[in-house]
N, C-alpha and C positions, 0 to 999 in steps of 0.2 A: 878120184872118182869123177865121171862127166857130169856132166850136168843133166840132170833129170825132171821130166815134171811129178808136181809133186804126188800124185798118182803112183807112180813108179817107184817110189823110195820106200827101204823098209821100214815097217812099222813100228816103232816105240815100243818097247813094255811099260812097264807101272811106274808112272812120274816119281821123282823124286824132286828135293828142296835144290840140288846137284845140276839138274838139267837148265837147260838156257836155249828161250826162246827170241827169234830176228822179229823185232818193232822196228817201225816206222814213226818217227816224231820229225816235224816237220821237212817232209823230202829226205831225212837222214837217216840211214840204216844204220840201228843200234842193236844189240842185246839187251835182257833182260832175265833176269835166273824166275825160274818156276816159282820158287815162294813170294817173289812180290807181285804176280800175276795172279794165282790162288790167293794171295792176301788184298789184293786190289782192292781201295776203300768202295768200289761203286759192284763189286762182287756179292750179292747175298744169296746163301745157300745152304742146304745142310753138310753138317761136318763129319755127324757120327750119330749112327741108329745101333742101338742094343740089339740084339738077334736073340736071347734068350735070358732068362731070371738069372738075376744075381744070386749067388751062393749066403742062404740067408745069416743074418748075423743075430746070435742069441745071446741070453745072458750066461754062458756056458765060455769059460776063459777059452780064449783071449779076449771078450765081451767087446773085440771095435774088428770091423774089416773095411771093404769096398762096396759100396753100396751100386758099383759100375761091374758089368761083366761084358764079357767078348760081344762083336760087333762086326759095322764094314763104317772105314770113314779114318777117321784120325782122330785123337783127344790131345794131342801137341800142336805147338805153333813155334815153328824154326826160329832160334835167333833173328833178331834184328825182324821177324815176320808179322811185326804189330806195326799198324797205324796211328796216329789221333784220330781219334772217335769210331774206331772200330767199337762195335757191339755185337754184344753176343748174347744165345738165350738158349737155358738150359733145360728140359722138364723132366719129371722122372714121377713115374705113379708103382705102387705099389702092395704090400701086405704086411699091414703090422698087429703084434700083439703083443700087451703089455700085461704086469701084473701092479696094482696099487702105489703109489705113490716108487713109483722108481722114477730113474731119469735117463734121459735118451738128448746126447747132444750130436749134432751132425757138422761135420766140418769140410768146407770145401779150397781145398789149395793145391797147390800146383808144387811138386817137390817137399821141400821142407816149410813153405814161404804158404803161411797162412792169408785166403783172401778175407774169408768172413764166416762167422760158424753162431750157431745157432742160438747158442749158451744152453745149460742142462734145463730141459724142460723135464716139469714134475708131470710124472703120465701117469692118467687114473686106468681104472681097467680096459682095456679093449682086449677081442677075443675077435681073431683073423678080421680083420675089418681092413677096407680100404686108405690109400695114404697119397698123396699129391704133394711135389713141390716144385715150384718154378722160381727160377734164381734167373738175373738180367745180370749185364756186366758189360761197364765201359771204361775205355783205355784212353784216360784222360793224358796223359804225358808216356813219353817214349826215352830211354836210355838205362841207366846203369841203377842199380839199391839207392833211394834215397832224392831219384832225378823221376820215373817212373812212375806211376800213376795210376791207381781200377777202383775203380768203382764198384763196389756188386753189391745186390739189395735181391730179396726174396719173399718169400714165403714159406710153410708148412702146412698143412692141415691133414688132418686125418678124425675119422668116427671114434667114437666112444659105445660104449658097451651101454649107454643110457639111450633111449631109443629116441632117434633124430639130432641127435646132439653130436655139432662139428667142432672142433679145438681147431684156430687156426693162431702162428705163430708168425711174426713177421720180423725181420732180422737187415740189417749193412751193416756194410764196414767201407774205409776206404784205407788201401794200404798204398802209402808210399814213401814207406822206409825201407821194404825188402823184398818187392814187387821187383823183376829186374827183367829188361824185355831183350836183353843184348844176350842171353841166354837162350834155349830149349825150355820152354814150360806147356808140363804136360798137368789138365785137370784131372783132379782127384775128389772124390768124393766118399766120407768115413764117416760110420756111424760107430758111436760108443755108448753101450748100458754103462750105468753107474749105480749108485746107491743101493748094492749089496744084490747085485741082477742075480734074478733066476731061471729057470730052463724056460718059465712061461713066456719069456721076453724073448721077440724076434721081432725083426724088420728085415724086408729085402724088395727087390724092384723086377718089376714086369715090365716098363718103358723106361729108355731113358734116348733122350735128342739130343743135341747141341745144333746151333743153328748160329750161323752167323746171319744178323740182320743189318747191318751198316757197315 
């Protein structure tokens, strides 16, 4: 092919982790693959916006799903595509309703590799009322199970069926024993009724962001 400006060259489709872009580091024409350009620690942006309500999850078996639905963005970070002190920041608002002393615990991980989850919270009654949680998360170390490093700490709250009254919950962890960044990990987020759920128990989400902020 001659040589073209770059005006003249056809146009891309839709980036992949596969593609490799020409830098310049000092006078030196190098390459550079797409995922560590999108992962750049001086990069912050959003990753992934919800486009529509998550398919609600009731106390009615299988009593756990995805508290995430379809979007535009990505919820994965390629192999090797984390940094030291990448951060990240989650929110997700919603509709929940419970019946008496059930429990509702919410778990957020990536694959099988649990980062930090809520523990069973005892829920009093709530009847369609509003729900908010925001979860932060940082990647303290980089490499393989056990080398690896995250940080993630949150929150919960949502109204009660008593008038003015907000229940809020507040939750970390840090995983690194099976945290593994030399892999594909894509965020998951699951909620699960317990303690004997009935058809009156649902929870599901109208927003949910990811945003990388460092």
């Amino acid at each position: 092919m001659p040589n073209l400006p770059i005006s003249q060259l056809p146009s891309a489709s839709a980036l992949t982790s596969n593609d490799v872009f020409a830098v310049v580091q000092s006078g030196v024409t190098k390459q550079s693959p797409y995922s560590s350009i999108l992962y750049a620690p001086t990069n912050n942006y959003g990753l992934f916006n919800q486009t529509s309500s998550s398919t609600p999850i009731t106390g009615v078996a299988p009593f756990s799903g995805s508290l995430i639905d379809g979007g535009v963005g990505t919820l994965s970070v390629p192999a090797n595509g984390f940094n030291v002190g990448d951060a990240f920041q989650a929110t997700l608002s919603g509709i929940i309703s419970a019946d008496n002393n059930k429990t509702l615990e919410i778990t957020i991980q990536t694959g099988n590799t649990i980062l930090v989850d809520t523990g069973a919270i005892s829920m009093p009654k709530i009847t369609a009322k509003r729900w908010r949680m925001d979860i932060d998360f940082s990647i303290n170390a980089i490499g393989g199970a056990g080398v690896a490093e995250i940080a993630t700490a949150g929150t919960i709250q949502f109204r009660t069926d008593s008038a003015g009254n907000v229940v809020t919950e507040i939750f970390s962890n840090i995983n690194n024993t099976t945290f593994d960044t030399t892999t594909t990990n894509t965020l998951e987020i699951i909620a699960e009724w317990g303690s004997s759920p009935s058809a009156g128990d649902s929870i599901y989400s109208i927003l949910f962001t990811l945003l990388k902020v460092y």
